[in-house]
N, C-alpha and C positions, 0 to 999 in steps of 0.2 A: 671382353674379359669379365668375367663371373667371380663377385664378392665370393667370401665364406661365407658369410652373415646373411647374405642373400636369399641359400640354397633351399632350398623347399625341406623342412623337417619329416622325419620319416615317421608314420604313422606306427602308433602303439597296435600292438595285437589286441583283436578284440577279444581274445582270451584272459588276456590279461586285465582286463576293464571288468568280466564275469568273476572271477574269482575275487577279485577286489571288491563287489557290489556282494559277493558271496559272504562274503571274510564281516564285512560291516553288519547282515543282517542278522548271523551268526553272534555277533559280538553286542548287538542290540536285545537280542532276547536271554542271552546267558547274566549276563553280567551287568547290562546295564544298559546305555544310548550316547552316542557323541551327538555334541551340544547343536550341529549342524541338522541333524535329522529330528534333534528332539523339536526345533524352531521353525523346521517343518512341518510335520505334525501340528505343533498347537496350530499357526497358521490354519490347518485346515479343519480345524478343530476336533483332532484327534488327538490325546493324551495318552501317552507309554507310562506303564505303568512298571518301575522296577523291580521284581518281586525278589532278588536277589540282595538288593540291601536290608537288611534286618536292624530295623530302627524303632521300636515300639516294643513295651514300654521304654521311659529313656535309658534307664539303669542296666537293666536286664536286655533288653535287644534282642528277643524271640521269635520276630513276628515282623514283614514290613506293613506299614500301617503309613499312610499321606494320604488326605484330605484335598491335599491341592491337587493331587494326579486323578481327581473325579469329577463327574460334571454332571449337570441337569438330574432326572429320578434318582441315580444309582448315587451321588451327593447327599440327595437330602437320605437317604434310606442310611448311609453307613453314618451319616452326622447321626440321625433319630437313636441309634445303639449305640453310636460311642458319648451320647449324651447319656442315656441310661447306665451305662458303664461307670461315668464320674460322680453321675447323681449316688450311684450306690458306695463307690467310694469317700464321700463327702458324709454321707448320712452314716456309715462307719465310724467317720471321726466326730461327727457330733455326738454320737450313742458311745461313745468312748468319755467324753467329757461329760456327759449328762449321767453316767453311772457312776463317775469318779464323785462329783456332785452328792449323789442318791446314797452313798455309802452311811451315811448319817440316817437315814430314813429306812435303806432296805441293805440285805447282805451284800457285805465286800464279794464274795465271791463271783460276783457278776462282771466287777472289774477284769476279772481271770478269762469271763465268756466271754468278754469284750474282745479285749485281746485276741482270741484265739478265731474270732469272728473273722479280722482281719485276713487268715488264713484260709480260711474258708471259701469267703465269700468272694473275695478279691479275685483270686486264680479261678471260678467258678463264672466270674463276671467278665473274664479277659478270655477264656477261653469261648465262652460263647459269642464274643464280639469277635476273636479269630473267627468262627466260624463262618457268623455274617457274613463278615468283608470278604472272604472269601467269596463262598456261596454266591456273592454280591456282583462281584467282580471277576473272575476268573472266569475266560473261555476258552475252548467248551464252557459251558454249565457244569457242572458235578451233583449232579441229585444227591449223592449221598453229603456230600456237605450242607445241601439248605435242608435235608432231616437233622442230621445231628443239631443243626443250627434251630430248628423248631424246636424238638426235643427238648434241648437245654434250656432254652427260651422259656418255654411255657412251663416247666419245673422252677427259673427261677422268677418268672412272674406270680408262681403259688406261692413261693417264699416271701415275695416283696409283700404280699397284699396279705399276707398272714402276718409278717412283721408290723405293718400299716395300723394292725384293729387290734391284735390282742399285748397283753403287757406282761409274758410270762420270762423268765430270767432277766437277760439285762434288755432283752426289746422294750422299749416304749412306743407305744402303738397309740390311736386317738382313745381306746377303755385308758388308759393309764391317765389319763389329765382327772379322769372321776377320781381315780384313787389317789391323784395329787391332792386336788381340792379338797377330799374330805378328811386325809388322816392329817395333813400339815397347811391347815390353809395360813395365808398369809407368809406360810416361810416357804414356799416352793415355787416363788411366781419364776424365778430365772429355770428350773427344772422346769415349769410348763410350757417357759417358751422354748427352750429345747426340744421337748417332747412333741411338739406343732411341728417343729422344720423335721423332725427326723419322718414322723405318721406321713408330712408333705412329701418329703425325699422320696419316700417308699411309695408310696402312690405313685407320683409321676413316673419312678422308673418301672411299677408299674403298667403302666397307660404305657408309653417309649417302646417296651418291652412285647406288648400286646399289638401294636402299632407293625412294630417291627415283623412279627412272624405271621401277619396277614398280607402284608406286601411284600415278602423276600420273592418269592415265585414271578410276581409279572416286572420286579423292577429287575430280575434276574437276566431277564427275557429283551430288555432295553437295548433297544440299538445298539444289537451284537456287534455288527460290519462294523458301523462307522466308529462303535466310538470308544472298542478298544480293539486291537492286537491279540492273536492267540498269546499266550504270556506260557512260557517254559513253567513248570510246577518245579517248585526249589519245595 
C-alpha cells in the first residue's frame, strides 16, 4: 500500500524553468537585480551596475552615479572626476565667501558674478562627469560619449587653470595675492588665505581633469566581459 506523501513529484516543464530564467534577466537589466543574483555576481567578482535608478546629484536625481558598483581601473578613473567635480564645487564656495570678504577692497558687483558662477559652472562640472561615467562604464563603449566627455573636459580644464592665475572679476587666482599684499597689506591676510585654497582648488581640478581625459579610452577598454554586464541605456 502506497503513502500519498510517498508518490514521486511530477517534474516541472522545462519551459517553464526558461521563461522564469527569461523573466529574471529581463528584469535585471530593465529595472534593477534581485538580491540573489546581485550576491552572485560580486561573489565572482562581477558588479551590476543599475543604470535605471537615478540617484545623483542627491536633490535633483538626474543621473545614476555609485561608486560602490565599480571596481579596480574604471574606480579609480570615475573617483579621479567625480573628485574634480567637488574640488570645483568647493572652490565655488570659497570664492563666494572671499568676494563677499573683498567687497570693502574691490566692487560688490563680483558678489553678483559669484553667485551666477554657481550656475554655470556647477551644471558644466556635472554634466561632464555624466559623460565620464558613462563613457567609463557603459558597454558597448559609445565613442561619442568619451568625445563629448573630452571635449568638455579639456574646455573646462582651460577654465580651471585660467581661473588658477589670473584675478579678473570675482576669480582669485595665485596674480591676486600680489594685488592683496600690495594695495591692503596687513588687512587682507584672511582674503589671502582664501585666495591660496581657491588658486589650489583650481589647479588640482585642473591636473583630475587633465588626468581624466588622458585615460578615459584605455580604462574604457578594461575588462569589458568580466567586469560588467551589457547594461540597457535608460
Amino acid at each position: 500500500e502506497m503513502c500519498i506523501r510517498d508518490s514521486p513529484k511530477t517534474p516541472k516543464p522545462l519551459l517553464c524553468d526558461l521563461n522564469a530564467t527569461q523573466s529574471i534577466i529581463h528584469n535585471m537589466n530593465v529595472i534593477g537585480q534581485p538580491s540573489d543574483i546581485v550576491a552572485a555576481s560580486n561573489t565572482a567578482g562581477t558588479n551590476v551596475i543599475n543604470w535605471g535608478e537615478l540617484n545623483f546629484p542627491p536633490l535633483l536625481r538626474v543621473m545614476h552615479f555609485r561608486l560602490s558598483e565599480l571596481q579596480g581601473p574604471v574606480k579609480r578613473f570615475v573617483l579621479t572626476i567625480y573628485l574634480s567635480f567637488l574640488l570645483v564645487v568647493i572652490v565655488l564656495i570659497i570664492n563666494f565667501l572671499s568676494v563677499i570678504i573683498q567687497t570693502k577692497y574691490f566692487k560688490g558687483i563680483n558678489v553678483f558674478y559669484s553667485i551666477l558662477n554657481f550656475f554655470i559652472f556647477i551644471p558644466a562640472a556635472g554634466f561632464t562627469l555624466y559623460k565620464g561615467y558613462n563613457g567609463a562604464c557603459r558597454r558597448p563603449v559609445e565613442k561619442v560619449t568619451i568625445i563629448w566627455y573630452r571635449v568638455c573636459q579639456i574646455i573646462l580644464c582651460g577654465c580651471w587653470l585660467g581661473f588658477s592665475i589670473g584675478c579678473a572679476g570675482p576669480f582669485d587666482g595665485w596674480t591676486q595675492i600680489k594685488h592683496l599684499k600690495r594695495q591692503h597689506a596687513g588687512g587682507a591676510k584672511f582674503c589671502i588665505f582664501l585666495t591660496v585654497l581657491e588658486a589650489l582648488g583650481y589647479t588640482a581640478a585642473c591636473v583630475l581633469g587633465v588626468i581624466g581625459v588622458l585615460v578615459i579610452s584605455q580604462v574604457s577598454e578594461e575588462e569589458v566581459s568580466s567586469q560588467f554586464p551589457m547594461p540597457s541605456k535608460v
